[in-house]
C-alpha positions as CSV (number, residue, x, y, z in Angstrom):
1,X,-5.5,-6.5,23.9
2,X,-8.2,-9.0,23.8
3,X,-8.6,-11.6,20.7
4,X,-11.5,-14.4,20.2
5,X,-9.8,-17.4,18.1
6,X,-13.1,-19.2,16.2
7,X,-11.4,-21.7,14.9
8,X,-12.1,-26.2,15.1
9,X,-8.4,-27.2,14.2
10,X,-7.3,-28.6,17.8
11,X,-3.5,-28.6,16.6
12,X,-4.1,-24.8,15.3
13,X,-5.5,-23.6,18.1
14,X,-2.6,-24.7,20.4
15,X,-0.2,-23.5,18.0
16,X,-2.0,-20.0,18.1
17,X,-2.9,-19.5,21.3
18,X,0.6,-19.6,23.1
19,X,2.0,-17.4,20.0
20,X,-0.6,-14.3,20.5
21,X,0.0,-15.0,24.5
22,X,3.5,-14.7,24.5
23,X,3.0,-11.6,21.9
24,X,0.7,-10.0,25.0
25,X,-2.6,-10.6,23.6
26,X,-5.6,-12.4,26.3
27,X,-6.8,-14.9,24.2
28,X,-10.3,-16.4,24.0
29,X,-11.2,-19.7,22.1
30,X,-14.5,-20.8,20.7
31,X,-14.3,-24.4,18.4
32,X,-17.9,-24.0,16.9
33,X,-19.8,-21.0,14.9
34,X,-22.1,-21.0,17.1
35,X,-20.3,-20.5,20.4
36,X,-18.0,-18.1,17.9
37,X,-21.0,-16.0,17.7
38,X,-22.2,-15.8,20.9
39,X,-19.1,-14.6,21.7
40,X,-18.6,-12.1,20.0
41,X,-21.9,-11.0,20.0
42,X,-21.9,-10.3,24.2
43,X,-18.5,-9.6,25.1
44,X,-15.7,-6.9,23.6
45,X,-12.7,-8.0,21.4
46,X,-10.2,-5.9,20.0
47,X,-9.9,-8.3,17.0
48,X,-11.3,-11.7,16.0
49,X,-9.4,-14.7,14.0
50,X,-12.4,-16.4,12.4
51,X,-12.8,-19.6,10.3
52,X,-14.8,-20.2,7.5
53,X,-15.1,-24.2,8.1
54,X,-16.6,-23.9,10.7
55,X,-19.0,-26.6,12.4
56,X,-22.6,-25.6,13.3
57,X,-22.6,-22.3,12.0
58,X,-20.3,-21.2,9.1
59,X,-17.7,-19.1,9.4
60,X,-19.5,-16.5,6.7
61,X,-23.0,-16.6,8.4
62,X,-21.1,-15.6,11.9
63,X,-19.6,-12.7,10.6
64,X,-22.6,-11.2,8.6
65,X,-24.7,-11.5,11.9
66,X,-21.9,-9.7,13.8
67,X,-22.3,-7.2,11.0
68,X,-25.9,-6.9,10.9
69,X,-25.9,-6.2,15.2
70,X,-23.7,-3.4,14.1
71,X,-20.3,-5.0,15.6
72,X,-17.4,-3.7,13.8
73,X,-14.4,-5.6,15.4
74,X,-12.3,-6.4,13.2
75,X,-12.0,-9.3,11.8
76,X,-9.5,-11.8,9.8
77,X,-11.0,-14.6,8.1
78,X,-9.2,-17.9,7.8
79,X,-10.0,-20.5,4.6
80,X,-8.4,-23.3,4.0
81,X,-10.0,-23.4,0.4
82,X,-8.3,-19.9,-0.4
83,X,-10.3,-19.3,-3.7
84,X,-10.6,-16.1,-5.2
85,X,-14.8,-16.1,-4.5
86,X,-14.5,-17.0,-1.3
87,X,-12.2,-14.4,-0.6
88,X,-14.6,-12.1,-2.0
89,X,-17.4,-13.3,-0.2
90,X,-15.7,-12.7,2.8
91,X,-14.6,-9.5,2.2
92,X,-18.1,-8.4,1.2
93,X,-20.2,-9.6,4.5
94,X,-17.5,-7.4,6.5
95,X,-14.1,-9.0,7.0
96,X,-11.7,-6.5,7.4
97,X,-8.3,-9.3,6.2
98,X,-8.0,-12.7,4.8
99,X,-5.7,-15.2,4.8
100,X,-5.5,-19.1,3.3
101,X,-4.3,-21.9,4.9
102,X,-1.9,-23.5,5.4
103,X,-0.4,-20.0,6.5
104,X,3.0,-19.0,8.6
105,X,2.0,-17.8,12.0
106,X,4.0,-14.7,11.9
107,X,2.3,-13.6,8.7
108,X,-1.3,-13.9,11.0
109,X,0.7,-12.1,13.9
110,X,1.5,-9.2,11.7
111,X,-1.8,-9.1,10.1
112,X,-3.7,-9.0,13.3
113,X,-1.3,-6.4,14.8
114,X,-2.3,-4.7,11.6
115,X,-5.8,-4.7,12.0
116,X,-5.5,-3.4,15.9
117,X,-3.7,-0.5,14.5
118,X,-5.7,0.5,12.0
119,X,-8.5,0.2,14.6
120,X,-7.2,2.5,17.0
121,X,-5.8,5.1,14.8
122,X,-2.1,3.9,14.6
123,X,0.0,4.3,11.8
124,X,3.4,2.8,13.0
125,X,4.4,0.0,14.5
126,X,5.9,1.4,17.8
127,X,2.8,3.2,19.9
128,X,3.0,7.1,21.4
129,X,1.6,8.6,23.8
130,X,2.0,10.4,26.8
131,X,5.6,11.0,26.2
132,X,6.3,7.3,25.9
133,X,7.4,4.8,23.1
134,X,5.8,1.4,23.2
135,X,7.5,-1.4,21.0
136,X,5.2,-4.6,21.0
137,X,7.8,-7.3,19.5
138,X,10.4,-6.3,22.4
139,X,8.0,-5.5,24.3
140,X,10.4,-2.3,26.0
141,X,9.4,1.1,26.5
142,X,11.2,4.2,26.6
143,X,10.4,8.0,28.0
144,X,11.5,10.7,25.5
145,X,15.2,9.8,24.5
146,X,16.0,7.3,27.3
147,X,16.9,3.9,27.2
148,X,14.8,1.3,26.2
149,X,13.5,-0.4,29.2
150,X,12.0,-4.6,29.2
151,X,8.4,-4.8,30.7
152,X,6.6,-7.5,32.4
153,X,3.8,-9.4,30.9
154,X,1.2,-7.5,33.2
155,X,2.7,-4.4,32.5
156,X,3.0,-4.3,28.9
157,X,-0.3,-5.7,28.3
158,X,-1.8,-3.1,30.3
159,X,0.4,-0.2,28.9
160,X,-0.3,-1.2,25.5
161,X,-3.8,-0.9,25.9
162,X,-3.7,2.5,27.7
163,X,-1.6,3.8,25.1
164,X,-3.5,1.9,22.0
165,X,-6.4,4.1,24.3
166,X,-4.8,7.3,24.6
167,X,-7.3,10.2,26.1
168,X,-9.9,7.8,26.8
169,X,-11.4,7.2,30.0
170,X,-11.0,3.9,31.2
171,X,-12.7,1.4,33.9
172,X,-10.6,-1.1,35.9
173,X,-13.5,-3.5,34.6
174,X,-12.4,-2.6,30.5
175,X,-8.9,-2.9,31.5
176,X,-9.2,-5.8,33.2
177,X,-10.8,-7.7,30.6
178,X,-8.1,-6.9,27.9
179,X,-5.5,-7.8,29.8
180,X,-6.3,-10.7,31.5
181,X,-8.6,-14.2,30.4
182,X,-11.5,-15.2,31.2
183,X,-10.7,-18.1,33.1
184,X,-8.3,-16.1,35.2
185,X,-9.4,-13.9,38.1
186,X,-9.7,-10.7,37.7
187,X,-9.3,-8.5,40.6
188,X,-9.8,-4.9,40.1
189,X,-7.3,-4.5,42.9
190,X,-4.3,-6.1,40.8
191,X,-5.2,-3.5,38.3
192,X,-4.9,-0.6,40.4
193,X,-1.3,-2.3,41.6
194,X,-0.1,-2.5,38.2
195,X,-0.9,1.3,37.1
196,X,0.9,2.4,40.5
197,X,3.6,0.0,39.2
198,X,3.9,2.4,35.6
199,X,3.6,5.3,37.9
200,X,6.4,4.7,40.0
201,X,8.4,4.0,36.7
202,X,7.5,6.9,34.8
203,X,6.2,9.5,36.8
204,X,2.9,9.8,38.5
205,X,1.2,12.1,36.1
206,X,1.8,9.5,33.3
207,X,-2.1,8.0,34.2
208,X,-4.7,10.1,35.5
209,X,-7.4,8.7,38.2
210,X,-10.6,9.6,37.5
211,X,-12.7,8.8,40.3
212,X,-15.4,6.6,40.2
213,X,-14.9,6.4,36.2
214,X,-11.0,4.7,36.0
215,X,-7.9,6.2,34.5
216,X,-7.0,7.9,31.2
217,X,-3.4,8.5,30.0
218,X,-3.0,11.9,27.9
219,X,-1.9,11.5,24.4
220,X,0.8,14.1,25.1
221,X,2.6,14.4,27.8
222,X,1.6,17.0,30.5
223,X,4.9,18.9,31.6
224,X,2.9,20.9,34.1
């Protein structure tokens, strides 16, 4: 899963960005409004952490332009002010959360995880599809009643977003960009590697190839 941090607090930023790394998210920065809403304007997020205080451009006027393109990502809006108009203000030109600083990081990490869900149709905490059980804060899997089995990074990012996906048809150039960051390459090859890799693990129907268009893991499993 893919998340833009807008945000011009240095000693935020590096307290957020290892914490939705190690929690599988790829993680894009942007310290102005401006390059915020450039952003998220041209490229796809799964969910955005946005500031009000912005420099350049407030955090308010980049939202309502996002929502006037027609972008709906969701979005959690960050204020260090915290009062009750603000709020509303927010919440009015399109933010789909708030929260006030100063704030405790696992209280954003739940409320972005939150948002992802709600996005994609997820009512529980612990993803299903094609016969498998995803839990993101262990980061394990299990097929039907099995045991719980650890992923790596790669894998779980990539699984998550499959299942997060479920029935969709999906291009090694969309998977690659939500599971890896923009600095880091991203060789469609590697992606191709990793769904062998869940294959191998739990069955080669698990993900079907469609060629020339990607791959696209069934919501339920196919027993055939």
């Amino acid at each position: 899963m893919r998340i833009l941090l807008v945000e011009d607090d240095t000693k935020l930023i590096e307290e957020l960005r290892p914490r939705l790394q190690r929690a599988g998210y790829a993680v894009e920065v942007a310290t102005d409004g401006e390059d915020g809403a450039f952003l998220g304007s041209e490229e796809l997020f799964d969910a955005v952490v946005l500031d009000l205080g912005l420099p350049r451009l407030p955090g308010l006027e980049v939202l309502k332009q996002w929502r006037a393109q027609g972008n709906l990502v969701p979005v959690l809006i960050l204020t260090a002010r915290d009062t009750w108009n603000e709020r509303v203000d927010g919440l009015k030109a399109g933010a789909d959360d708030y929260l006030g600083k100063p704030f405790h990081p696992e209280e954003l990490m739940a409320r972005l995880e939150a948002l992802i869900r709600r996005r994609h149709g997820q009512a529980t905490h612990l993803l299903s599809a094609g016969g498998l059980t995803l839990d993101p804060d262990r980061q394990q899997v299990r097929a039907g009643d099995e045991e719980w089995q650890p992923l790596t990074g790669i894998e779980f990012r990539l699984l998550r977003y499959l299942m997060m996906n479920a029935d969709r048809v999906l291009s090694k150039t969309e998977l690659s960009e939500h599971v890896y960051e923009e600095e880091r390459l991203r060789d469609s090859n590697v992606i191709e590697v990793y769904i062998n890799r869940l294959r191998q693990r739990f069955g080669r129907g698990l993900i079907e190839t469609r060629r020339g268009q990607g791959y696209r893991l069934p919501s339920a499993k196919d027993d055939a």
